[in-house]
C-alpha positions as CSV (number, residue, x, y, z in Angstrom):
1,X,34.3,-19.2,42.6
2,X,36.2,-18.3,39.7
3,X,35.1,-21.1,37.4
4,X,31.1,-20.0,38.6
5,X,31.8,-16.6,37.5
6,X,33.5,-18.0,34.7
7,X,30.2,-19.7,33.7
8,X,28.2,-17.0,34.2
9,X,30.1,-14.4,31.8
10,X,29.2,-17.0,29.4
11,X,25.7,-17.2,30.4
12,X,25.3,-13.7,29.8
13,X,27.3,-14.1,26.5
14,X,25.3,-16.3,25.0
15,X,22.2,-14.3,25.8
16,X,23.3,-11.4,24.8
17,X,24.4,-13.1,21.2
18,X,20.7,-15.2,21.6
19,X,19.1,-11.3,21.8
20,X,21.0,-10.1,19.4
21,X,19.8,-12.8,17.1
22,X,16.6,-12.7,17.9
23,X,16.7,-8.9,17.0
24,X,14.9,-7.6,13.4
25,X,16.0,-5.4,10.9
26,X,14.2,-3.0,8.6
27,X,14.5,-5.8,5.1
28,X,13.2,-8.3,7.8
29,X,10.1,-6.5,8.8
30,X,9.5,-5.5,5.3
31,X,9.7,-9.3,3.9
32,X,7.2,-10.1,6.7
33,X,5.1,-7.1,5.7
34,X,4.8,-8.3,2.0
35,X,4.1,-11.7,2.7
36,X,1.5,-11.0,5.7
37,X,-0.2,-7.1,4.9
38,X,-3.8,-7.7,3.9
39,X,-4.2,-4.6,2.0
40,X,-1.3,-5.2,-0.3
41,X,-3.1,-8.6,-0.5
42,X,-6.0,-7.4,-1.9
43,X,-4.1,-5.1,-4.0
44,X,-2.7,-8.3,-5.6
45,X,-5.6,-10.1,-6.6
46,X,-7.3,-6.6,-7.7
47,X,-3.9,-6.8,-10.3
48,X,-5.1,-10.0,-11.2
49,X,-8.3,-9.4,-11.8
50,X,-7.3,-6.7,-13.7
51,X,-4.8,-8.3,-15.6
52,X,-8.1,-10.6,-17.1
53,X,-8.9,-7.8,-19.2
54,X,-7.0,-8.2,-22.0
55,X,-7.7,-12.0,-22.9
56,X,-11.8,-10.6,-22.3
57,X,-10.9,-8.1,-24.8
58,X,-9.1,-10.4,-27.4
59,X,-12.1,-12.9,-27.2
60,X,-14.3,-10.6,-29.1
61,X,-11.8,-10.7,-32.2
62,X,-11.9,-14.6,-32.1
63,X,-14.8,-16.7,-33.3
64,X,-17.8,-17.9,-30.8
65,X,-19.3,-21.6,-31.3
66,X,-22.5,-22.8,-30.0
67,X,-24.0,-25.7,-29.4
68,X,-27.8,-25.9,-29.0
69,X,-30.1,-29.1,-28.8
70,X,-33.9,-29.7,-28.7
71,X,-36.3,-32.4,-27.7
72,X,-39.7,-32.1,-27.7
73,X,-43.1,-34.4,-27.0
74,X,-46.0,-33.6,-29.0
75,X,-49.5,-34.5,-28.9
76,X,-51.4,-33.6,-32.2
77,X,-54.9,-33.9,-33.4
78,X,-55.8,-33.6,-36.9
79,X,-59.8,-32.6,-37.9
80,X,-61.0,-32.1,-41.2
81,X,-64.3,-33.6,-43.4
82,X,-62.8,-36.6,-44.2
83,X,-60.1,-37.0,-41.9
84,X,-59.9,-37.0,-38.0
85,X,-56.4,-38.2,-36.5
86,X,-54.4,-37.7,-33.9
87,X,-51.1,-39.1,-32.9
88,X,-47.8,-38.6,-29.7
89,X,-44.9,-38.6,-31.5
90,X,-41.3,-37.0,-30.6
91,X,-39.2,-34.1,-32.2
92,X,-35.5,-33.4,-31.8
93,X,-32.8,-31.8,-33.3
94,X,-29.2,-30.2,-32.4
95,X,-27.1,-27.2,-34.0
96,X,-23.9,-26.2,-34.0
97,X,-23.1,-22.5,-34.9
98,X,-19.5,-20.9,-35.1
99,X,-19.5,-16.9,-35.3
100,X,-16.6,-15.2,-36.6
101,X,-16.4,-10.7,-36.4
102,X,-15.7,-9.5,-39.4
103,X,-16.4,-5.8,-38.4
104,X,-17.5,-5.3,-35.1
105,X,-15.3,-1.7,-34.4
106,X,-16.3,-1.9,-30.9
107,X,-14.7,-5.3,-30.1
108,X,-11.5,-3.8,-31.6
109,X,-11.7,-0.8,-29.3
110,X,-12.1,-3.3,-26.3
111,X,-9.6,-5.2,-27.1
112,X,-7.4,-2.1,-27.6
113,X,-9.2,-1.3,-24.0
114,X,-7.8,-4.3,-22.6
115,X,-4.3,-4.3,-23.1
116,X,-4.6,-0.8,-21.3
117,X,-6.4,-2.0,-18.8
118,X,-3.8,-4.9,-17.6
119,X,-1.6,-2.1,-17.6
120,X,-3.5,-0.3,-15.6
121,X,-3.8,-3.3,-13.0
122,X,0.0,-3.5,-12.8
123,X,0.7,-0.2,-12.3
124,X,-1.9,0.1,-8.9
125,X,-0.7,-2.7,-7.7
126,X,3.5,-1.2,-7.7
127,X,1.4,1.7,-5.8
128,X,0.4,-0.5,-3.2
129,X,3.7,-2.3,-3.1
130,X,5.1,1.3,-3.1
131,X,2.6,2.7,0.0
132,X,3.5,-0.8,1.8
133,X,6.7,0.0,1.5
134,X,6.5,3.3,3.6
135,X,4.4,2.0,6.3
136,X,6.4,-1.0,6.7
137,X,9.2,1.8,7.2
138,X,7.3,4.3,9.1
139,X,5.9,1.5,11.6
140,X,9.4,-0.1,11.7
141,X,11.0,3.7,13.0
142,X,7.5,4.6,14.9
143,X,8.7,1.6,17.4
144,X,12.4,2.7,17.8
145,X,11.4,6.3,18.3
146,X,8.9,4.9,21.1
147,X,12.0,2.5,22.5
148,X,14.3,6.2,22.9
149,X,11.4,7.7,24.2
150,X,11.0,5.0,26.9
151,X,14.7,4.9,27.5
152,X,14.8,8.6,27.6
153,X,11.9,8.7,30.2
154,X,13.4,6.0,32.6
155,X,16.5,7.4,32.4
156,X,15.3,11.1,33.6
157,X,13.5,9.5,35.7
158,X,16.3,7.5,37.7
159,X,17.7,10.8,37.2
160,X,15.2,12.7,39.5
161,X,15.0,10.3,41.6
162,X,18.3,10.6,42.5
163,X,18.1,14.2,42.3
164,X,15.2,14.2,45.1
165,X,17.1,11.5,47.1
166,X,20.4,13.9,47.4
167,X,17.8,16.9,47.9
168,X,16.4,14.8,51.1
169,X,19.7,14.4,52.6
170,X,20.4,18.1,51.7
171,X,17.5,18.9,53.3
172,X,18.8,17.0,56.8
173,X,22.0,18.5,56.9
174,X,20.6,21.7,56.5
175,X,21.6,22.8,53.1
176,X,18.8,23.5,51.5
177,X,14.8,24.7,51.4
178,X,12.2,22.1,51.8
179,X,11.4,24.2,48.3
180,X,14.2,22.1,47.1
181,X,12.8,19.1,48.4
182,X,9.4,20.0,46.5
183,X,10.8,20.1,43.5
184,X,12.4,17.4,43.1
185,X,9.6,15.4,44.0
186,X,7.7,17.1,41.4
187,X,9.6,16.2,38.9
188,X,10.1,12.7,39.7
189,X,6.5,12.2,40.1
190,X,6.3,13.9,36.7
191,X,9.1,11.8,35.2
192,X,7.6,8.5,36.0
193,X,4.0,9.4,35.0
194,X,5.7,10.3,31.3
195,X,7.5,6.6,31.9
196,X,4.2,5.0,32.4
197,X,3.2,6.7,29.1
198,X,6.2,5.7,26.8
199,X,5.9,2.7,27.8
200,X,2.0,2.4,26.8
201,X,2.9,4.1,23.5
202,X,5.6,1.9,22.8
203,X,3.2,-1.3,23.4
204,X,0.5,0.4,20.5
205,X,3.4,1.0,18.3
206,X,4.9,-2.6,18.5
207,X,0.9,-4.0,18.0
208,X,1.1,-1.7,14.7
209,X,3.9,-3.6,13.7
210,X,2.3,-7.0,14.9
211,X,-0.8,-5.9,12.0
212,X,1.4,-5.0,9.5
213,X,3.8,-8.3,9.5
214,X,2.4,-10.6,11.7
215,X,5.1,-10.8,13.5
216,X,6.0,-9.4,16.7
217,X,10.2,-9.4,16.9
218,X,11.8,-9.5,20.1
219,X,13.7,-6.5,19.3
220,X,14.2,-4.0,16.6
221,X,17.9,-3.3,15.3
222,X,18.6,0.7,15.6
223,X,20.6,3.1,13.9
224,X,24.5,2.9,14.4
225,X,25.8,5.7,17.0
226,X,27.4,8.7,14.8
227,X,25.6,7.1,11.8
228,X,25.7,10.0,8.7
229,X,22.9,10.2,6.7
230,X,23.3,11.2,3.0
231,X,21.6,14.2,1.1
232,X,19.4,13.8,-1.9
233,X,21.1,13.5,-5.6
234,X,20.3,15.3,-7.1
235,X,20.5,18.1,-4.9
236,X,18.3,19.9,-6.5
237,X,14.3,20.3,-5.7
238,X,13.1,21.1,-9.3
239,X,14.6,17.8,-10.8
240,X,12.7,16.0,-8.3
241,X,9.6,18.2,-9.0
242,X,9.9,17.3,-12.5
243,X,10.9,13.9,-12.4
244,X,7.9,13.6,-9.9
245,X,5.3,14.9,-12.5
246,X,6.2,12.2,-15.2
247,X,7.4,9.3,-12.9
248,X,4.9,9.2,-10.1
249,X,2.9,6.1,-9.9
250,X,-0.4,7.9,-8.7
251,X,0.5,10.0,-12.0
252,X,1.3,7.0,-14.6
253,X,-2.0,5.1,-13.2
254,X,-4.1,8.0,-13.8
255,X,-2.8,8.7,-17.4
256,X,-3.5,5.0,-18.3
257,X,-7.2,4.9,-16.6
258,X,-7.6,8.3,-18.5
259,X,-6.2,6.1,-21.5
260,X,-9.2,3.2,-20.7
261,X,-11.8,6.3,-20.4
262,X,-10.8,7.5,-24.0
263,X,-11.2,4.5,-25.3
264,X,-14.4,4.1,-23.5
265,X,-15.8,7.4,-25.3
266,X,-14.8,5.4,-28.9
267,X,-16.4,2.0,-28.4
268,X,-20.0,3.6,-27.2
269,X,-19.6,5.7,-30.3
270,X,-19.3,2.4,-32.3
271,X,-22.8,1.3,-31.0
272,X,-23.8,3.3,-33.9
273,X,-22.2,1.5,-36.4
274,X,-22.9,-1.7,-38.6
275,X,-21.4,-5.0,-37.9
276,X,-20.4,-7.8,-40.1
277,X,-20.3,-11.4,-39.0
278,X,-19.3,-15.1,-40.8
279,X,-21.8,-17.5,-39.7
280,X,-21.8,-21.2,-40.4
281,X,-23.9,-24.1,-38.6
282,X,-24.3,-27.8,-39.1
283,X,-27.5,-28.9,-37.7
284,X,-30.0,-31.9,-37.8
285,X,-33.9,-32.3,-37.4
286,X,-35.3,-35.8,-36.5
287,X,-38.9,-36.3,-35.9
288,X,-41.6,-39.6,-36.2
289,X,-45.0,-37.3,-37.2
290,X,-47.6,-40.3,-37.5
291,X,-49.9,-37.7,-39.1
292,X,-48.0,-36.6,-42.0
293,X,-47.1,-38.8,-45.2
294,X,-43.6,-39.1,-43.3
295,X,-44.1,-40.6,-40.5
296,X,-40.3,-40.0,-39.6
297,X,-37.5,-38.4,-40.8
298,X,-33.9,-36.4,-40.6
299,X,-32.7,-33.7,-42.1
300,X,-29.5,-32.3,-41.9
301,X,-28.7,-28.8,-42.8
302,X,-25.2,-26.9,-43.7
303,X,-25.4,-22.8,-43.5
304,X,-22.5,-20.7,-44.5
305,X,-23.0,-16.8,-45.0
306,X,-22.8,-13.3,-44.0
307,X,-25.0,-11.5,-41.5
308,X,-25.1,-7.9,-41.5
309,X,-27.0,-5.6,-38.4
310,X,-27.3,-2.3,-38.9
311,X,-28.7,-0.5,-35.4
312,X,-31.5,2.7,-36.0
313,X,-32.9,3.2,-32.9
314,X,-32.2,2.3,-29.6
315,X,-34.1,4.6,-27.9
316,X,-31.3,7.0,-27.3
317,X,-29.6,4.7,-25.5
318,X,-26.5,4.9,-27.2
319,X,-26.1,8.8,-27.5
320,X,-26.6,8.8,-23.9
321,X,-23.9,6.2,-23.3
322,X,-21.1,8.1,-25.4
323,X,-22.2,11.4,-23.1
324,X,-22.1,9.1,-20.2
325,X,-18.5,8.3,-21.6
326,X,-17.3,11.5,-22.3
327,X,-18.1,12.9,-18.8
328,X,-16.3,10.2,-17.5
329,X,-13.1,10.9,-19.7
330,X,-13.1,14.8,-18.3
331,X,-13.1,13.9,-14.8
332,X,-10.4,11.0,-15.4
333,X,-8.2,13.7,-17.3
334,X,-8.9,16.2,-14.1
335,X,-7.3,13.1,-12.1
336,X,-4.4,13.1,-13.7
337,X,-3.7,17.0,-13.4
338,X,-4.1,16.5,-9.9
339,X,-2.2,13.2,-9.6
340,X,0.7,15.3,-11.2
341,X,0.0,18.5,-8.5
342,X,-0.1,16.4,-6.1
343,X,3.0,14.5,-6.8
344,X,5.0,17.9,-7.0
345,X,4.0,18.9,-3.9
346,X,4.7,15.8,-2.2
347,X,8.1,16.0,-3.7
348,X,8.8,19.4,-2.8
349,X,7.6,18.6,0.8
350,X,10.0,15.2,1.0
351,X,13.1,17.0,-0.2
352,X,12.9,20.1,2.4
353,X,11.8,17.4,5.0
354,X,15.4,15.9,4.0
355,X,17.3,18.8,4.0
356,X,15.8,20.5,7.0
357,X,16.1,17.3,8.4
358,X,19.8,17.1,8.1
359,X,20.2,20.6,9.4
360,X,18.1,19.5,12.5
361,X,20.0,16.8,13.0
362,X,23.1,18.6,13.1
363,X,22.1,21.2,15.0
364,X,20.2,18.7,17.8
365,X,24.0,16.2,17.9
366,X,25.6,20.0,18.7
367,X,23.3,21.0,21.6
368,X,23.3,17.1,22.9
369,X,26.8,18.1,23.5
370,X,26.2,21.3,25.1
371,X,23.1,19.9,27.6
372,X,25.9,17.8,28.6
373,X,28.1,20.0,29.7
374,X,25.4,22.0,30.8
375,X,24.1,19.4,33.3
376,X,27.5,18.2,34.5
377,X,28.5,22.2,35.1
378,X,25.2,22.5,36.9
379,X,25.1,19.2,38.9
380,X,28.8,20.6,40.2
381,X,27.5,24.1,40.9
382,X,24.7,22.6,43.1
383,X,27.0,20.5,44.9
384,X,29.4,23.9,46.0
385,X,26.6,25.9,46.0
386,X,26.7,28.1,43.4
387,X,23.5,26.3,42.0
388,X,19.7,25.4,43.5
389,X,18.4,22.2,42.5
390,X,15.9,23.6,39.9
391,X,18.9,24.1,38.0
392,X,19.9,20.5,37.9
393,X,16.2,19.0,37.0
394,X,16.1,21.2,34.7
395,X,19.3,20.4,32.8
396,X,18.9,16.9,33.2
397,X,15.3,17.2,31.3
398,X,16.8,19.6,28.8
399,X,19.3,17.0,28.2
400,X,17.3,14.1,27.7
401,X,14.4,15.8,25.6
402,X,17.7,17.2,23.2
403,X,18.1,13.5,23.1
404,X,14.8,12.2,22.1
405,X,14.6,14.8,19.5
406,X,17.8,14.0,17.9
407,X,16.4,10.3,17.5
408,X,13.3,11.3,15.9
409,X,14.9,13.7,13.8
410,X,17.0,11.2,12.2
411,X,14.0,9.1,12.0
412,X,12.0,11.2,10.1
413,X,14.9,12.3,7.5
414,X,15.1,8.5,7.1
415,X,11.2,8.5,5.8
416,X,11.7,11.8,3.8
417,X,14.4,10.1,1.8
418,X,11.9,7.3,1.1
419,X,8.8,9.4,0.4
420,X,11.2,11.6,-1.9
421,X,11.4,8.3,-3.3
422,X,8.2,7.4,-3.5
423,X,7.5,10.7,-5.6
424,X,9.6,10.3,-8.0
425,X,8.6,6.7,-8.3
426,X,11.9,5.3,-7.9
427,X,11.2,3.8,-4.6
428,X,12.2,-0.1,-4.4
429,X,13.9,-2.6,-2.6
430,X,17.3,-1.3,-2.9
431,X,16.4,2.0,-0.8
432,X,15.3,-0.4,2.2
433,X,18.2,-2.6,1.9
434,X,20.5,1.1,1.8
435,X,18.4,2.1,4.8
436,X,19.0,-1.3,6.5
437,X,23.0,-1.2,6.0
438,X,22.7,2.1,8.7
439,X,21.3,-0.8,11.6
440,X,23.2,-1.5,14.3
């Protein structure tokens, strides 16, 4: 007998250490998120699209060549007084033209365009990395909070079952009211309808997970038990209010696609202007002419000069492009002031969620403590008498919902510290691997 339970400790060791294993942490779920997440996928090859800008730009500083060729069957009559002839014969010939700006002001601007423009690309797709970021974190605690409320939930409701069990025998004896006996079964039928619940909400929030990462881990690591969570530094809501208005992603995007608008307004303008252009081209001419005194020859032709167009008229076409433009430029400018309002507020918003957040969670670990005593004072009041069992459900659900809201709170002062993050732009790996280090 000993040596079988001997085996079966370690059994359950080795389980235990195999579930632990298998558990996931926050850094995990976050690599899985970035290698899986189809929307930071698509912001990826959007960056690279983008990012194709600048060598489109620089091409229109660089020379073009051209090849063209020609061949050609011909079938000629030739009618006069004394003369009447007609002949097939074949004509060919091939060019070779190189193109180099010499003044094109509107390639320039294009280019200039361009190197913006790559910028640009990069700094949408950190914002995508950034939002990935949060909802890899917010799905990540959206499952734990659903695991304590499940926990929560089975364990009031063991609780009230037991409750109505002890009322029943109470009941028998004489004790109590069948009003006691009601009420308990009241709220164990109400305590394992919310169980049924959880325990469907916890099974939507782990698929959410499953559709960020692709994954779906056997477990989730939690937060350590007396775990103390840090308060913003600065401590100070105005230097993240100011540090939000110049650092923000949403904000430096904005400035740089009001940047590309500018720029936009300059090279319509230069539709207006004259450009200036090096051309050379090599070419050749063969044909066999029966009708003329030549009946075949080549000729081989060397060009080399300037070409200068001037543009007059369009048909307004151009004045209505660089109004076109300039519109465009006003509303990208009216982005950016509300990128930057924006990106106050959501500052302001993240550091009172953190420091209400700690306060919260203070004050829920203080009244965890007193439901405690509360229910353990009233479970032994209703067991001399001094108490009805009313009192005792409802400790043990005031108890329990303390509980759940303690979790969450600590939760959500986790993602405030990110999205304070976030608003400032600072937010990166580090903060998940700071978050992860508070995992059990």
């Amino acid at each position: 007998m000993k040596r079988l339970a001997g085996r079966v400790v370690v059994t359950m060791a080795a389980a235990l250490m195999a579930a632990q294993a298998a558990a996931a942490d926050l850094e995990q779920v976050y690599r899985d998120a970035l290698a899986y997440d189809a929307a930071l996928a698509a912001a990826r090859a959007a960056a690279d699209a983008g990012r194709e800008k600048l060598p489109q730009g620089r091409a229109g500083l660089l020379p073009s060549v051209n090849l063209t060729g020609n061949t050609n069957w011909n079938d000629t009559a030739l009618h006069s007084p004394t003369l009447d002839r007609s002949g097939r014969y074949n004509s060919n010939g091939w060019q070779v033209q190189l193109t180099q700006p010499l003044f094109r002001w509107q390639n320039w601007v294009q280019y200039k365009q361009g190197e913006i423009q790559a910028a640009l690309a990069d700094a949408q797709f950190e914002l995508a990395r950034q939002d990935l970021t949060l909802r890899a974190a917010q799905a990540y605690f959206d499952v734990l909070a659903a695991q304590d409320v499940l926990a929560a939930a089975q364990a009031l409701n063991e609780a009230n079952t037991q409750q109505l069990a002890l009322a029943k025998k109470s009941f028998e004896v004489g004790t109590v009211t069948i009003t006691d006996v009601h009420e308990a079964q009241s709220r164990a039928d109400l305590s394992s309808a919310q169980t049924i619940a959880a325990e469907s909400d916890l099974a939507v929030k782990r698929h959410a997970l499953l559709v960020l990462t692709g994954k779906e881990p056997d477990s989730l690591k939690g937060l350590r038990k007396g775990v103390a969570l840090s308060r913003p530094e600065p401590a100070d809501i105005q230097s993240w209010v100011t540090a939000a208005e110049g650092g923000n992603l949403a904000v430096q995007a904005n400035q740089l696609a009001s940047e590309v608008a500018t720029r936009e307004v300059e090279r319509n303008r230069a539709g207006h202007l004259p450009t200036v252009d090096v051309v050379a081209s090599r070419g050749n001419t063969a044909t066999s002419n029966p009708l003329t005194s030549f009946s075949a020859y080549n000729t081989d032709a060397t060009v080399v000069g300037l070409q200068l167009a001037m543009p007059l008229f369009q048909g307004g076409a151009t004045s209505s492009r660089v109004r076109e433009a300039a519109a465009l430029r006003e509303k990208a400018l009216a982005d950016v002031d509300n990128a930057r309002r924006t990106s106050a507020q959501n500052a302001r918003q993240a550091y009172l969620g953190v420091t209400s957040g700690l306060a919260q969670v203070k004050a829920f670990e203080a009244a965890q403590v007193s439901s405690r005593s509360a229910l353990d004072a009233n479970k032994l009041g209703y067991e001399v008498g001094v108490r009805i069992n009313i009192d005792v459900l409802n400790a043990q659900s005031q108890l329990f919902d303390t509980q759940q809201k303690l979790a969450k709170a600590r939760y959500d002062t986790l993602m405030a510290q990110l999205k304070l993050k976030a608003a400032a732009g600072t937010l990166g790996d580090e903060d998940i691997k700071a978050i992860n280090a508070l995992l059990d």
